[in-house]
C-alpha positions as CSV (number, residue, x, y, z in Angstrom):
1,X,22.2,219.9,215.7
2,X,22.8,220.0,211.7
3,X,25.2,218.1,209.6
4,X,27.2,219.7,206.9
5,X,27.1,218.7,203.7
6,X,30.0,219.0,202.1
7,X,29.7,217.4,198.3
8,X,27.3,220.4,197.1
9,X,27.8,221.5,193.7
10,X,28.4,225.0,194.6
11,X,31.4,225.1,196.5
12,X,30.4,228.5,198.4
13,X,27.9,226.8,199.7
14,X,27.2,224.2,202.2
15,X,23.4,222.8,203.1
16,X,23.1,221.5,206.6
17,X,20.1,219.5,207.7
18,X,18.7,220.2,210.5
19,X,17.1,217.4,213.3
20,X,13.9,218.2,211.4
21,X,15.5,217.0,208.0
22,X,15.1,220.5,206.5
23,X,17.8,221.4,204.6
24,X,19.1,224.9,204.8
25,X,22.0,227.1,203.6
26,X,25.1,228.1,205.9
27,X,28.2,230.2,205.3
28,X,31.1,228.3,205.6
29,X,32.5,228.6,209.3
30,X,35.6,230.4,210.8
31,X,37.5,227.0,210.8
32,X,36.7,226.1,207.3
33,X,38.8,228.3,205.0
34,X,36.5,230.2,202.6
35,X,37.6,228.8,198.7
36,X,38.1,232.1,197.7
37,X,40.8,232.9,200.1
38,X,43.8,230.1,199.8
39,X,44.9,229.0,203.4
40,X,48.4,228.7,202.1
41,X,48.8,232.3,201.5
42,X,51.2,233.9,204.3
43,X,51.7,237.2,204.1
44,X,55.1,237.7,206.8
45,X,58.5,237.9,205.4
46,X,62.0,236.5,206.3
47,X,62.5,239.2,208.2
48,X,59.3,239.4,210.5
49,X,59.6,236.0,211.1
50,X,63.1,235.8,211.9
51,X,61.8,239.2,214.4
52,X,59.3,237.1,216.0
53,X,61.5,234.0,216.6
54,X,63.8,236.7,218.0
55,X,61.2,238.2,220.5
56,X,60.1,234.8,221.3
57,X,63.5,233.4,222.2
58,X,63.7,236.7,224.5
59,X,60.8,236.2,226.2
60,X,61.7,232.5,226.9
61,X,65.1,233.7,228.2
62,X,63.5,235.8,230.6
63,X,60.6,233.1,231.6
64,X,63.7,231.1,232.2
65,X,65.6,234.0,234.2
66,X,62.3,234.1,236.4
67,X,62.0,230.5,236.9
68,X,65.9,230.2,237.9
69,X,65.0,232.7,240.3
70,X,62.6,231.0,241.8
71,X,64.1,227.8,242.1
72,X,67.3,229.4,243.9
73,X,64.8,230.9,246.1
74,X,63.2,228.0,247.5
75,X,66.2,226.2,247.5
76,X,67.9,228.7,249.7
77,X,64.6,228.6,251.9
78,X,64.7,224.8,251.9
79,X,68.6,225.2,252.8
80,X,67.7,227.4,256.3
81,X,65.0,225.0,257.4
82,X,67.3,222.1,257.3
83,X,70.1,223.8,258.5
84,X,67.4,225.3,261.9
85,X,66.5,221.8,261.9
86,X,70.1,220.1,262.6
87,X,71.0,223.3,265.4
88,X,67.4,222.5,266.5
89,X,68.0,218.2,266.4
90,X,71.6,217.4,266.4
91,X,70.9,213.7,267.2
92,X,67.7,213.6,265.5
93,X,70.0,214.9,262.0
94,X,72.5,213.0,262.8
95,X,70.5,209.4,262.8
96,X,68.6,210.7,259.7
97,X,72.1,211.3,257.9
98,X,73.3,207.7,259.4
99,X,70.2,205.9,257.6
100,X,70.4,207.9,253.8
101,X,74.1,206.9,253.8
102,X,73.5,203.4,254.7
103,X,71.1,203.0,251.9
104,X,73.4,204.9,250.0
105,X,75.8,202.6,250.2
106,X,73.3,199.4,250.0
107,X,72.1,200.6,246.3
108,X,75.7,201.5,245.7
109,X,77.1,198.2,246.6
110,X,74.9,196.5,244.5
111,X,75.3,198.7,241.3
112,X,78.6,197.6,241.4
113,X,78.6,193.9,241.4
């Protein structure tokens, strides 16, 4: 493992000692922005950005297309199972609609007081 160390008088270069305590030379790392190329320097203009906030909000409209999709679909699955459950369990739906409204009607009751 090696340290860098980052107060050498050349700025191109930074030493890193090593576990050994041997000091050697490395070339600054993808992360660290080289000082002869500014980091601040963006090369897009107005328009390509305003192009890739537009392709980016169409993609996210069509993520959000899929994902409606989706949704509806399970929702109209979930809708057929409960409905083949009540024509399968009349009394059984009926007893399980009972109990919901009743503590419905218990939270509702005291919401309002």
């Amino acid at each position: 493992m090696s340290t860098l160390n980052r107060n050498h008088p050349d700025p191109t270069l930074n030493t890193a000692q090593t576990e050994t305590g041997a000091a050697s030379t490395e070339p600054p790392t993808a992360a660290e922005p080289s000082p002869a190329s500014p980091a601040s320097a963006d090369p897009t203009t107005p328009k390509e950005v305003y192009g890739m906030a537009r392709d980016r909000a169409g993609e996210t409209v069509e993520d959000l297309r899929e994902s409606y999709a989706r949704l509806r679909d399970e929702v109209d699955d979930l809708s057929e199972q409960v409905e083949d459950f009540v024509q399968d369990n009349p009394g059984q739906a009926v007893l399980v609609a009972a109990g919901v409204g009743f503590i419905l009607g218990l939270a509702w009751s005291r919401l309002t007081r």
